[in-house]
N, C-alpha and C positions, 0 to 999 in steps of 0.2 A: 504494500500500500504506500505510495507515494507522500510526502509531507502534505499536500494540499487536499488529497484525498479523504487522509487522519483528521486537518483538522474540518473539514466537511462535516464528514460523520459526529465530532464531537458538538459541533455549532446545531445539527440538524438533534443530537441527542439535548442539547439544551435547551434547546429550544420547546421539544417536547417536555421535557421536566419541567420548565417555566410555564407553560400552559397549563398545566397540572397546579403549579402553586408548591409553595413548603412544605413538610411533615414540621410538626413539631421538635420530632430530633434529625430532621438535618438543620433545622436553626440551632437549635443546643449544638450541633457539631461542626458550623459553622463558625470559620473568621469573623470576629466582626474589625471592621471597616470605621475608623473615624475620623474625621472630619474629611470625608470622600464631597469628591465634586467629580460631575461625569464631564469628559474630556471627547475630542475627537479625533481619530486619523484625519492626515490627509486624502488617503482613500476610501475614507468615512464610515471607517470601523468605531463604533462606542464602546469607551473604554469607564472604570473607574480610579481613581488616584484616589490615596488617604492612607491613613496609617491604621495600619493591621496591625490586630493581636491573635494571637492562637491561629496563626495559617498552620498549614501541616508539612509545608516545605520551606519557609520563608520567616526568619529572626521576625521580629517588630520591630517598625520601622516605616516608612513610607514607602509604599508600594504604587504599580501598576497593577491591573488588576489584567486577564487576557479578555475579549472581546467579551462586551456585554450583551445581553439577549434580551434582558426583560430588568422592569424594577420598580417597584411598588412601594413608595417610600410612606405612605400611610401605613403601610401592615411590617416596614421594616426590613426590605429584605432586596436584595438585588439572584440574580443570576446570570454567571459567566460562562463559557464555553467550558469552563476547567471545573468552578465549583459553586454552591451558594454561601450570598456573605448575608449578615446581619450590619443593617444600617447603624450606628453610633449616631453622632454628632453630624449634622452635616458642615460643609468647609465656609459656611457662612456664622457659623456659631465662633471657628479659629480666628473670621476676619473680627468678628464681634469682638472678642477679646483682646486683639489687636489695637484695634482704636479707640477702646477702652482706656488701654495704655496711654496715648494721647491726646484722651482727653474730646474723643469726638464721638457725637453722640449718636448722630446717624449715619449709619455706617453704609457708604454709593456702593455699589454692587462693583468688584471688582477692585475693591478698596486694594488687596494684596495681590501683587499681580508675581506668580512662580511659573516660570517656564519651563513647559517640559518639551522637551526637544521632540518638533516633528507629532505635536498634538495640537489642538487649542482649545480654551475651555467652553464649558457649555452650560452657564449659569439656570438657561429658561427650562426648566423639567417642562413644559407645553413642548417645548420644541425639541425635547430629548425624544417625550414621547413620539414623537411624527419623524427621527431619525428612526428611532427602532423599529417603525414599521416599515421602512423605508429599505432596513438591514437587514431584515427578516426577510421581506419579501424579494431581495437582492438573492441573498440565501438561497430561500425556494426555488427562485428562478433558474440557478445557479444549476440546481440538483436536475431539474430537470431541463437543461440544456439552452432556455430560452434568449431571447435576444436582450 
């Protein structure tokens, strides 16, 4: 099986698990994720960025998360091609505290600006949501050979 093939299969398996929704213990056995902000490729893959605790391959720390499929941030939970995370803090909470520090009370969107090479961030969860369907159905289309 070819690398792109691999990760096919594992995008199309998450996708079906994101559909489905969490069990309660794969959130119990889930990373969680805090202060994540969803990010973009340039070939507009949806990614998450934040710092991880309890990954099962990955210190803590600030991570990338690998391509995102689905994320439901009222019930807490994202899913990735690799695994499901539990939402923490989102990265609006870090900037809050931030300008906290200096003193400002309302904090403009994008207050802290951290560059991740070869992404860029994606503040409007409206407009996450209509990338993901957008990466989904790029996906699907993918699997079944379309234009």
């Amino acid at each position: 099986m070819t690398n792109k093939a691999f990760w096919a299969q594992k995008l199309r398996s998450a996708i079906k698990a994101a559909d489905s929704g969490p069990s309660e213990n794969d959130l119990a056995e889930a990373p969680v994720l805090n202060y994540w902000r969803p990010h973009v490729a340039r070939h507009g893959a949806p990614i998450l960025w934040g710092i991880a605790s309890g990954h099962p391959r990955l210190k803590g720390g600030w991570i990338t998360t690998s391509q995102l499929v689905a994320i439901d941030v009222d019930q807490g939970w994202a899913r990735t091609a690799s695994r499901w995370y539990a939402l923490g803090r989102p990265f609006s909470d870090y900037e809050a505290m931030i300008a906290e520090g200096f003193g400002i009370e309302e904090v403009p969107v994008g207050f802290v600006q951290i560059d991740l090479p070869g992404y860029l961030p994606l503040d409007d969860l409206s407009l996450l949501d209509q990338l993901l369907m957008a990466w989904r159905d790029r996906i699907r289309q993918d699997d079944t050979g379309g234009d």
